[in-house]
N, C-alpha and C positions, 0 to 999 in steps of 0.2 A: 164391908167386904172390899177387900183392895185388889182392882181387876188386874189381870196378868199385861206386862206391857206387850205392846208393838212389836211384831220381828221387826229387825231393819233390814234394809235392802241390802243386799250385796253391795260393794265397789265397787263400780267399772272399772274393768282395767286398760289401763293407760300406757301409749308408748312415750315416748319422749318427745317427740313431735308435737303430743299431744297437748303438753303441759306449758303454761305460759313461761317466757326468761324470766320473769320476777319470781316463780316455785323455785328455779333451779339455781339461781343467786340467792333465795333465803337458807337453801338448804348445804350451799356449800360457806354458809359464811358460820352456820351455826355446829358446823364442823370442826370449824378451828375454833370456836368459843368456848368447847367444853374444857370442865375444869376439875374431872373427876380424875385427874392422872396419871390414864390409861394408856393414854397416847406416846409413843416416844418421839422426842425430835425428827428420829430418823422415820417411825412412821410417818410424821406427818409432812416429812420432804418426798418420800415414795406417794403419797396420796396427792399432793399438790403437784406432781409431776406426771400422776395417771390423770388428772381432773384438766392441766392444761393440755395433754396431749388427746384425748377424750373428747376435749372439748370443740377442739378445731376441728378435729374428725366430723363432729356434728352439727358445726356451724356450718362448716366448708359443705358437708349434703346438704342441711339445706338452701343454701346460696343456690350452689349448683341447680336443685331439684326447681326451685323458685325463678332464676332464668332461664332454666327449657321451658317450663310454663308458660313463661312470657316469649320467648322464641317463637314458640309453637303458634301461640296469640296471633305474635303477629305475622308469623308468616301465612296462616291462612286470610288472614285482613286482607294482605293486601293484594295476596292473587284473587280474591275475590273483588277488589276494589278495582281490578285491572279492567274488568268489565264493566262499568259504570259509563254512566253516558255523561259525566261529568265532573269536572271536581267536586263539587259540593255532594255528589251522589257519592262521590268516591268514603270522602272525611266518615258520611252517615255511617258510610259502609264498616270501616274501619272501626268507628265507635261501638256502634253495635255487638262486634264481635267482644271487644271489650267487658263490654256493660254486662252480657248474656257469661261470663268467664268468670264476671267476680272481681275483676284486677283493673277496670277504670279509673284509681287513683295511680296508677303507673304509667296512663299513657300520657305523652309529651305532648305540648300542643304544636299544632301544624305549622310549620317554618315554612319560608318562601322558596317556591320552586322543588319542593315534597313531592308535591301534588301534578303531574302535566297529563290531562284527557285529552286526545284528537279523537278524530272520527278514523283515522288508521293505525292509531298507538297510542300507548297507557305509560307511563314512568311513576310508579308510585314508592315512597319511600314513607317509613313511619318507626316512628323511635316509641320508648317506654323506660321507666328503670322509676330507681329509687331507695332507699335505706331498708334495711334489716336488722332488727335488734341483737345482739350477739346471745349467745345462752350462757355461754364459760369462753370464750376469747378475751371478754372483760379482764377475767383473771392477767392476760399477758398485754394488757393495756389497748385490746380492742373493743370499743363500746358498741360499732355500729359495721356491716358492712355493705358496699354497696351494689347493687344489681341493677344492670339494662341490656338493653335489645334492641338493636337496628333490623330491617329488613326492606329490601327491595324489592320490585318485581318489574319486569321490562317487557312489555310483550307488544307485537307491530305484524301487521301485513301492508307492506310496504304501497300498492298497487289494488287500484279499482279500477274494473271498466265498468260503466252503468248506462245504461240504454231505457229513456222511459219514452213506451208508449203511448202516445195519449189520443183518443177519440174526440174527435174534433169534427164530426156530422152532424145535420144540422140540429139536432135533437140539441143541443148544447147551447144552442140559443136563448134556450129558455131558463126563467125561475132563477138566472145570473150562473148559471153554473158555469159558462167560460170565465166568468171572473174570478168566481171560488177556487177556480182551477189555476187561475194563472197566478192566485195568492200562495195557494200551497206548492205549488210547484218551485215558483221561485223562491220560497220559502226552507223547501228541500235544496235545492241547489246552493244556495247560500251555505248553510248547515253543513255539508259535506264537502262542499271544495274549500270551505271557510275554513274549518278543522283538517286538512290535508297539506301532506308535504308539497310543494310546488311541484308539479307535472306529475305526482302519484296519483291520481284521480282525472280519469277522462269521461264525460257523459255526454253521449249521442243524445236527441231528439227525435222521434219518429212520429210527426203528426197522419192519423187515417183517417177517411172518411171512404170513400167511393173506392178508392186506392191509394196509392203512397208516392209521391214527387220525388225521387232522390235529386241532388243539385246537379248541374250538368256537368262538374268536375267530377261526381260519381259515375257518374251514364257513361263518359267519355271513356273511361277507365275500365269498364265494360264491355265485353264483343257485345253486341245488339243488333238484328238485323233492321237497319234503318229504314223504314219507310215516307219519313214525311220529318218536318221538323219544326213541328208543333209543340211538342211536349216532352217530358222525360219520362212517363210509364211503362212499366214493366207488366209482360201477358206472363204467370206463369201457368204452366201444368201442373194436374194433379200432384205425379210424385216429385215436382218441387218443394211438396212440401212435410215432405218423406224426411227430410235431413236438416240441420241446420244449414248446410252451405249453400248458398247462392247462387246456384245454375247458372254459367253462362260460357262464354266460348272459352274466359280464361281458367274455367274451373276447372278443379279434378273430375268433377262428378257428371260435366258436360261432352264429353267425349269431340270437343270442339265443335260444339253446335250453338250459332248464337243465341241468344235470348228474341224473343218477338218483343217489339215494341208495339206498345199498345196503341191501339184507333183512336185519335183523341176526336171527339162528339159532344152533342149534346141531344137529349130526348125530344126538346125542345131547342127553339131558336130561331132569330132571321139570321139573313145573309150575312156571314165573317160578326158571329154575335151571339157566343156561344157560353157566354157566363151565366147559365142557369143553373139550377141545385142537383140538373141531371147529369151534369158531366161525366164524361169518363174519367176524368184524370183533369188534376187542377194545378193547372202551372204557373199558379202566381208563388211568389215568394214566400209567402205564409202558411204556404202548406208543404214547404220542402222541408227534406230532412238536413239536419244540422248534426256532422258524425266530428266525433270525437274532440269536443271541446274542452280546454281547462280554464275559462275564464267565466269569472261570473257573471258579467255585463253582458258579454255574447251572448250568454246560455240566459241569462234575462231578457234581453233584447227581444228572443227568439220566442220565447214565451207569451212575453205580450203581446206579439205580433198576431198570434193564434186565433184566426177566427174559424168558427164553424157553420159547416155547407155541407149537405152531397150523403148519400146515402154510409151504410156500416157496413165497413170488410176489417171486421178483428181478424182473418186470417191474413190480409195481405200487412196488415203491421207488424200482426210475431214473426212474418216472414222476414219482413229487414231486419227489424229488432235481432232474431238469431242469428241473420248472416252479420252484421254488426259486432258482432261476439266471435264469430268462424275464425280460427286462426286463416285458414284461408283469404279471408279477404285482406289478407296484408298484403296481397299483390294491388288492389285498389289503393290502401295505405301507401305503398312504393309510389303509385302516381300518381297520388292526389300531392306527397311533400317535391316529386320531382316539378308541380305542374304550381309551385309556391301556393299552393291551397293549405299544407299543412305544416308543421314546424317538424325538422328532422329529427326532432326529441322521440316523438311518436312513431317509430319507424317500425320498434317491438309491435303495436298495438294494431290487430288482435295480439293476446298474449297467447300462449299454449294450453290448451285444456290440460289440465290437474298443475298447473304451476303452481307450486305452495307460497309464491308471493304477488300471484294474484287472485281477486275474489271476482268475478263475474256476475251480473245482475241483473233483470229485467222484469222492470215495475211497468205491468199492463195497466190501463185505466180506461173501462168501458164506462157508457155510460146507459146502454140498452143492449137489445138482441141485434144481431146479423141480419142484415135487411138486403133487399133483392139487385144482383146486379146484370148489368145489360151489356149482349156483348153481338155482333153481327158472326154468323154461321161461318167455325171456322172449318166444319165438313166438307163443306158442300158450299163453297166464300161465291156467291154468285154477287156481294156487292162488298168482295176484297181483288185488290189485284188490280191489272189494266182496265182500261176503256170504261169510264163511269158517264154519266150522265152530263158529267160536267164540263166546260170548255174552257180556257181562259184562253182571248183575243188579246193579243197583242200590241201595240201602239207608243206613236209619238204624238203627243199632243201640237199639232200641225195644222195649217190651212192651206187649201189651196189657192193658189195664185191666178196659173196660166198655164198651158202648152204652148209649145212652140216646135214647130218643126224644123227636123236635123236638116233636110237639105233649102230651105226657106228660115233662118232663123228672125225674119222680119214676120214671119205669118204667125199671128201669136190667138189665143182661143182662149175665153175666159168662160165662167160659171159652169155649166152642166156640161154644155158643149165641150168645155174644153176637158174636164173632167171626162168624159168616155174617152178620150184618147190617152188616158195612161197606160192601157194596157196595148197600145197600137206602138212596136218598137220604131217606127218613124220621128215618132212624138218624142221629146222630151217635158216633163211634168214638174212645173217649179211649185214650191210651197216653203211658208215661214211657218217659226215658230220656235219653243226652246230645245225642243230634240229629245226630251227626257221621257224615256219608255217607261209606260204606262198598260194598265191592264182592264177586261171589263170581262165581265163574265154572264154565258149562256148556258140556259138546262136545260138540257134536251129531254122531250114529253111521248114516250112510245105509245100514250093514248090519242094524242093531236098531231103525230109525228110533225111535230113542229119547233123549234128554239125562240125560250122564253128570254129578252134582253134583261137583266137583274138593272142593270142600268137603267135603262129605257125602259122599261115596263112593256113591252113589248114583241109580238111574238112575229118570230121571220120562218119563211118556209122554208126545206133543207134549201131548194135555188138560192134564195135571198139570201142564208146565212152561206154559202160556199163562196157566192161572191162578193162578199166583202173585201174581198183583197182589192176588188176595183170600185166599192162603194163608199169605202171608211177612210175616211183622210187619214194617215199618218198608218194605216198599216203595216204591221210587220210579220203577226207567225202568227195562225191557231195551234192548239194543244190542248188534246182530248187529256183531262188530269186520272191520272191513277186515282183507285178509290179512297186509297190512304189518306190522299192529297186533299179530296174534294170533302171528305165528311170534315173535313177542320176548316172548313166553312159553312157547309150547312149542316142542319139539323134531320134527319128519319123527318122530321114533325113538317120542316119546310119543304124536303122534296115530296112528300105528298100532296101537302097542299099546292105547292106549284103545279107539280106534272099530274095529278089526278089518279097517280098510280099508289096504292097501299102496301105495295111487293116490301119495296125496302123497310117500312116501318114495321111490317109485321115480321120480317127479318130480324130484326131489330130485340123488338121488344118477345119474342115468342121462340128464338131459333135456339140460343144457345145462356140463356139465362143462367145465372146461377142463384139460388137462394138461400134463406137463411139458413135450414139444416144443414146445404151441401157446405156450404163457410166453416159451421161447427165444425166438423170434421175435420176442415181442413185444417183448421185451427189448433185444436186438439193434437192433430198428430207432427206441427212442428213444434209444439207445446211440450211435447212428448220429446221430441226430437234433439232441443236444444238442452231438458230436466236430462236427459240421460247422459247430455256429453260434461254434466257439473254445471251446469248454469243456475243458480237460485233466482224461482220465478215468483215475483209477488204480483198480485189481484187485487185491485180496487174497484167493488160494483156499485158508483156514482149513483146513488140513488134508483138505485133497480129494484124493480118489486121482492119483498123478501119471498124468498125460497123459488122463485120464478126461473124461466129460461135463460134467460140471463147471467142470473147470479149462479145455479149451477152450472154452468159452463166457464164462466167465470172462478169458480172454484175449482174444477176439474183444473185448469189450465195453470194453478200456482202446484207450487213443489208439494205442498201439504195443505190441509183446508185450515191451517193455523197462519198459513200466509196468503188468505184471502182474508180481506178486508171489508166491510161496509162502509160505506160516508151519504150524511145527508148535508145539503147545505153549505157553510161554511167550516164544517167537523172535517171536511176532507183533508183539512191544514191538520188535523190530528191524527189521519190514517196514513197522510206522507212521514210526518214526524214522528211513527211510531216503527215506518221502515226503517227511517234514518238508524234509528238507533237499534232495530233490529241486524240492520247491517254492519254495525259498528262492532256490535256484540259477534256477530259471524266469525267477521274481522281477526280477533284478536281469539278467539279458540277455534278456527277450523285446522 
């Protein structure tokens, strides 16, 4: 029995696109081969004139259809390539889109100078092309045509200010982390000024620990109301730190009221000996701020100098860090290049919040919580202002000789004797020596109402100490020192122990304190202060307990909790170098 066959399948139907040029060259050549004598000459000149005109039509689409293909390719390559953190990131870039299209035998390979990444602009160029078989152009003696594509993209934000915070208390001592720190950091810096147009990139420094040192070409530039001249820290208030701008006599925001300069102290200390971990405010060079530099050696320099000491005020760093950014403080700008501190290139800088050619920055780096600071009562200032405790005597380093009397200059009186007649105007009182005025200093003890010689170890009674002027060879002035004056010699810790009185210590350490919460806050709301004028804030929590106080406040205080960071160890070279190119990216699509 002979089984019924198979349906066949339908034909797909086919456009002409769809059919390879070797169908459509067999089927026009076997058009003119036939031989059954149907054809007339004349048909077959009207057919060969519809087949070449036909033909171009169809080749020419798809030439056309086939370079916007490749057009299109490449022009999304290479705006996408634009954001790359670097050439070779760039090439991947461009390949891929390729590869993922179909049409990677068309693209060209990478020529010199295609390709230029910075860290503040992209120049990407990328070609493609190639042959196409003809379908019927053959016919008019075209066998092949050919198709490409160039495409560029050019994109730049000309200008960066970048201001990094870095916590540098003593907590940083440990485990290497100031050296971890001073790898990645200079490792940042290099990375972005390296890849930067010459003077388009300026980056502050803001070392914190207890407070923030700015240089004395800053201070100076400042109204401050000067007290002593110890040091260069800044007292602010609370709603200083309400704004990004920088309170002070030259501000807008100051209504012409100076800044207080800060009490410079120590918790601890002896006599004129004040470098312990409790400072107020640290006035060695290594803990000053370095504002707007474009060199790398400097901004290295500055880096390794970095040692850490002294309690944690992340509020008092985002406070410079954001005035550092203030258009505002271009009036400090104006005199730091009149005072040859700065190069008059930088004259813009601060630039103007929402400038579209420039990007503003500020990479925090904690490394713990806000730790407690110390400050004397300024309610109720019973040991701010005049009349302290303190005395500095005056002198020449002298001896006595002789008296000798005005009207007998033969009658002359030596040692003690003669010594009680200096203050007898009959007498005149000879003495040598080099004349160079000199100083000693007495603390006066309201328990022993007595004065203690810091000198001499030794205590005089008010009698004793008033006359001096007739006791002290080479006398010249007493002077009760302001308190400004006298805490930047001693210590809360030393006038206790001298004078037996606990007033001032507990002054001190119990009257006007601030702690870690009140810091957060304060932190927090110039945090707030500088995110809302466009400043992009990034977060690095140096090895801070996860999910701990710290690091949530540390995350609060970036723009987004995608621009808070972790680092442990020597990985913080990876959460620098992941802004870098965070901010490059910014950069080139903000």
């Amino acid at each position: 029995m002979r089984l019924p066959e198979k349906p066949r399948p339908e034909p797909r139907a086919t456009t002409p696109q769809d059919m390879p040029v070797a169908f459509w060259r067999r089927k026009a050549l076997a058009l003119f081969r036939q031989e059954d004598g149907s054809a007339t000459i004349f048909a077959l000149f009207i057919i060969l004139i519809m087949l070449m005109m036909g033909g171009i039509a169809l080749d020419m689409m798809r030439h056309e259809t086939t370079r916007a293909q490749l057009q299109t390719t490449l022009d999304r390559a290479v705006l996408a390539a634009a954001t790359a953190r670097n050439g070779t990131e760039a090439r991947d870039i461009i390949e891929d889109y390729f590869d993922k299209a179909g049409r990677s035998e068309y693209l060209h390979t990478e020529q010199d100078g295609e390709i230029s990444v910075s860290v503040n602009s992209a120049r990407i160029t990328a070609r493609a092309g190639g042959t196409l078989d003809t379908v019927l152009m053959w016919l008019n003696g075209v066998e092949a045509l050919n198709v490409g594509a160039v495409s560029s993209a050019e994109v730049s934000i000309p200008k960066l200010e970048v201001v990094l915070v870095l916590d540098v208390s003593g907590s940083m001592a440990a485990n290497s982390k100031i050296d971890n720190l001073r790898t990645a950091a200079k490792e940042f810096v290099t990375t972005v000024l390296g890849h930067s147009g010459n003077g388009n990139t300026v980056i502050s420094i803001v070392p914190f620990s207890f407070s923030v040192s700015p240089p004395l070409s800053i201070y100076n530039a400042l109204a401050v109301d000067e007290r002593h001249d110890y040091s260069t820290c800044l007292e602010f208030k609370d709603n200083d730190y309400t704004h990004a701008t920088l309170t002070s006599g030259s501000s807008s925001l100051s209504s012409g009221i100076p800044v207080n300069q800060m009490i410079y102290t120590s918790r601890y200390g002896s006599f004129d000996s004040l470098n312990q971990s409790w400072r107020t405010c640290y006035n060695d060079d290594y803990m000053r701020i370095l504002p707007y530099s474009t060199s790398v050696d400097e901004l290295n320099a500055k880096i390794d100098a970095l040692r850490p000491d002294g309690n944690t005020s992340g509020n008092e760093g985002m406070n410079w860090g954001a005035a550092l950014l203030d258009p505002t403080f271009r009036h400090v700008t104006s005199a730091l290049i009149a005072a040859n501190d700065l190069d008059s290139s930088l004259a813009a800088v601060p630039a103007d919040y929402g400038d579209a050619e420039t990007l503003k920055v500020i990479i925090f780096m904690g490394d713990g919580e806000n730790t407690t600071s110390f400050f004397f009562d300024r309610s109720a200032p019973k040991y701010r202002g005049k009349q302290s405790d303190l005395h500095e005597v005056k002198f020449t380093d002298r001896l006595f000789k002789y008296a000798y009397n005005k009207k007998n200059v033969h009658r002359r009186l030596e040692g003690s004797e003669g010594r009680a007649k200096c203050s007898d105007d009959r007498w005149v009182c000879i003495f040598e020596g080099d004349g160079v005025e000199k100083s000693t200093y007495y603390l006066y003890s309201k328990a022993r109402n007595e004065y203690h010689s810091i000198d001499q170890q030794e205590w005089l009674t008010p009698a004793e100490f008033s006359n001096l002027e007739f006791t002290m060879d080479g006398y010249i002035d007493t002077v009760q020192l302001d308190w400004e004056v006298a805490w930047g010699l001693i210590s809360p810790d030393f006038h206790k122990r001298i004078t037996g009185v606990n007033d001032a210590w507990e002054d001190f350490t119990g009257s006007e304190f601030v702690d870690g919460a009140k810091k957060n806050i304060l932190m927090q709301s110039v945090c707030g202060a500088t995110r809302r004028a466009g400043v992009v804030v990034y977060s690095i929590g140096f090895e801070v307990p996860e999910e701990g106080p710290a690091e949530r406040e540390l995350t609060r205080c970036a723009t987004s909790p995608s621009h808070y960071y972790r680092a442990q160890g020597t990985n913080i070279s990876s959460a620098f170098s992941a802004i870098a190119a965070n901010v490059k990216q910014l950069r080139l699509t903000q």
